[in-house]
Each structure stands twice: as structure tokens, then as C-alpha cells.
C-alpha positions as CSV (number, residue, x, y, z in Angstrom):
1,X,129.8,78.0,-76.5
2,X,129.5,80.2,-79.4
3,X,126.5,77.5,-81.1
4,X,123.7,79.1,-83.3
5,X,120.7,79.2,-81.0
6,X,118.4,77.3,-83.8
7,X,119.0,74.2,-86.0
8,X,117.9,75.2,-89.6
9,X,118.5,71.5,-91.3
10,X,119.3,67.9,-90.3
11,X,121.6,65.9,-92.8
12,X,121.0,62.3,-92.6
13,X,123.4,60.4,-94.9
14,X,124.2,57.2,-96.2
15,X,126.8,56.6,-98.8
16,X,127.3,53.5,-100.9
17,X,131.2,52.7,-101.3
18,X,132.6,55.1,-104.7
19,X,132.4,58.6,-105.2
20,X,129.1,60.3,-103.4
21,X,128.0,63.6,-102.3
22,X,124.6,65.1,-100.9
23,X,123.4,68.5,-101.7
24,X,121.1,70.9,-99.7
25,X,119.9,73.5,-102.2
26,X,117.8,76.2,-102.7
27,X,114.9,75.9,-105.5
28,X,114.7,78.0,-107.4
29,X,118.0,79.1,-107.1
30,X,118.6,82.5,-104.8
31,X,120.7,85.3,-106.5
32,X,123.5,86.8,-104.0
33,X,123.4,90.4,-103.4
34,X,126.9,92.0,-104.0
35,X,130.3,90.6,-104.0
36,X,130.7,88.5,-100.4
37,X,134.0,88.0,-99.6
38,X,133.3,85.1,-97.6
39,X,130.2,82.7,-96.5
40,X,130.7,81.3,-92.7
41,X,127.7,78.7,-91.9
42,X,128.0,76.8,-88.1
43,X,128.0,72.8,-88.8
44,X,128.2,69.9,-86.3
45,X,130.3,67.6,-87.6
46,X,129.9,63.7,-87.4
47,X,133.8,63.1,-87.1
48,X,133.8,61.2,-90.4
49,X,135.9,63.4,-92.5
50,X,133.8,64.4,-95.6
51,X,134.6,67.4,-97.3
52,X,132.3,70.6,-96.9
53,X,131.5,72.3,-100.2
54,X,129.0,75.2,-101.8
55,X,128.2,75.6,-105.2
56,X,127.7,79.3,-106.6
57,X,126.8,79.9,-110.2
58,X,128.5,83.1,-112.0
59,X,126.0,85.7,-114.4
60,X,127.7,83.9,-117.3
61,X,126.5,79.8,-116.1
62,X,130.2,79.3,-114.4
63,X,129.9,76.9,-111.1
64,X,132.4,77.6,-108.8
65,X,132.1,75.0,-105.8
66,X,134.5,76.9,-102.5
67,X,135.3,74.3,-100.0
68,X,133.9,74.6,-95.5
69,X,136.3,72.0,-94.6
70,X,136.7,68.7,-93.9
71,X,134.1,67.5,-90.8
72,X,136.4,66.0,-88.8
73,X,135.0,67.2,-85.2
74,X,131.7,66.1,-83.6
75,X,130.7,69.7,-81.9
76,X,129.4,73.1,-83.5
77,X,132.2,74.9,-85.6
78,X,131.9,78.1,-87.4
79,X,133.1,77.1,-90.9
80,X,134.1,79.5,-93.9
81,X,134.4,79.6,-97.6
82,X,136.0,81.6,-99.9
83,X,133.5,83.2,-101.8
84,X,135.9,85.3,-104.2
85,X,136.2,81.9,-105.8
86,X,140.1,82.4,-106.1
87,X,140.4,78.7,-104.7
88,X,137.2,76.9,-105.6
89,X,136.9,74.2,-107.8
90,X,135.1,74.2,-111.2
91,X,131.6,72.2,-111.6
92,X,130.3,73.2,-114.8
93,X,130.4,76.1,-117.3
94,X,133.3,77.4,-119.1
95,X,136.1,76.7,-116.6
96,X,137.9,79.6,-117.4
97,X,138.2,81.1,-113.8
98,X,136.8,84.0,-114.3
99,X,134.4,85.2,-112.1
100,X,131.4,86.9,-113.1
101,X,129.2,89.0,-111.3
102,X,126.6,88.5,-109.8
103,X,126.6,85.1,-108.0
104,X,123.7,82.7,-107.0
105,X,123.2,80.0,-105.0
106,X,123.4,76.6,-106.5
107,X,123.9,74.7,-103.0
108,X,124.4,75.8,-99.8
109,X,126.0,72.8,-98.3
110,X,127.3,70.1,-100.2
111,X,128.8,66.9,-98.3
112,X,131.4,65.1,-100.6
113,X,132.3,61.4,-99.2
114,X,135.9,61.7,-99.8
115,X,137.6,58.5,-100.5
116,X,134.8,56.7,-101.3
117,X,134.1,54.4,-98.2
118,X,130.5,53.3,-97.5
119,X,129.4,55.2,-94.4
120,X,126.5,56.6,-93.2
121,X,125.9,59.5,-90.5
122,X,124.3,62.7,-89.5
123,X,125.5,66.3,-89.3
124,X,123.3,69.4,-88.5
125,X,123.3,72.6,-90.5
126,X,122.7,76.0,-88.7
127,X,123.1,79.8,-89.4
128,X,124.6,80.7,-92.9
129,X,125.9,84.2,-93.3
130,X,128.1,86.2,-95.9
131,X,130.6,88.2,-94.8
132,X,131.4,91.3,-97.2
133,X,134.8,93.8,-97.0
């Protein structure tokens, strides 16, 4: 109940043991109208446990990288990111935590294969939407 009616991506993985992460992203890169307040994209997990991620770049070349979740569960889920950047980590740029406006898109979905393990799997990627105040 509540699953996107269409599949827009298939996410076949398979991590060697140490730090490893997959990225599905745009090219070239897709600037974001406005300030979102949030990005909510529905995601059946694999039950593994990676960690969910985007990557946004700021109109001064700061990546902020918001977290989905963790893909613990093995049905659709309506995940959701902070897109204010207020709790995202910092990929590149000048790290000062400013955020400048406006955003792009650097990745859409990142999957991060937290705690290194070698595993393999497959998640599927639907709608993507940004939510604005």
C-alpha cells in the first residue's frame, strides 16, 4: 500500500569488504528550483542496513550529503532528507556550513556500505519529490 506505481531505477550492488558506496547521479548535474525543505524518494530496501544518502552542491561548490536512512526493511518506504542541510554531512568545498543558494543535484541516491562488510544486493529506486514550506 502506498508504493509508487512505476520503478524508475534498479540498484544492483556488490561491495568488496572496507569502506564502499554507489552513486546514482544525474549528468550533467540538475540545478534545484527554490529552497526545498525536504526530498522524500520511495526505496525498497534489501534488509542489509546501508545508509541512504544525497549529495547537493551549494552556488559557492559546497557538498552537503543529507542522510534517507538506513535500509533496514525489504518493502517500499517513503524515505526523507533534510534538504535545509542543517544535519547533512560535508563532502567537499569549504566545510563552513553555510548554505548557499541555489542547490543542485550531485546524486540523487547514494548507498554507503556502512561497516564495511562485503555484501552484495539489490534495492529499487522509485518516485523522488521535494517538498517545499
Amino acid at each position: 500500500a502506498g508504493a509508487p506505481s512505476e520503478v524508475c531505477a534498479r540498484l544492483d550492488y556488490d561491495f568488496d569488504s572496507g569502506w564502499r558506496f554507489v552513486r546514482v547521479s544525474p549528468r550533467p548535474i540538475i540545478p534545484i528550483p527554490e529552497r526545498p525543505r525536504w526530498a522524500k524518494m520511495w526505496v525498497m530496501g534489501d534488509g542489509k542496513d546501508g545508509q541512504s544518502r544525497l549529495r547537493v552542491i551549494d552556488s559557492d561548490g559546497q557538498v552537503f550529503q543529507p542522510d534517507y536512512g538506513r535500509l533496514d526493511f525489504t518493502h517500499w518506504r517513503c524515505l526523507i532528507a533534510d534538504m535545509t542541510c542543517q544535519r547533512a554531512g560535508h563532502w567537499g568545498g569549504k566545510n563552513d556550513g553555510i548554505v548557499r543558494y541555489p542547490l543542485s543535484w550531485d546524486t540523487l541516491f547514494l548507498l554507503d556500505n556502512v561497516g564495511g562488510r562485503k555484501q552484495s544486493g539489490r534495492v529499487y529506486l522509485g518516485t523522488l519529490m521535494l517538498c517545499y514550506d
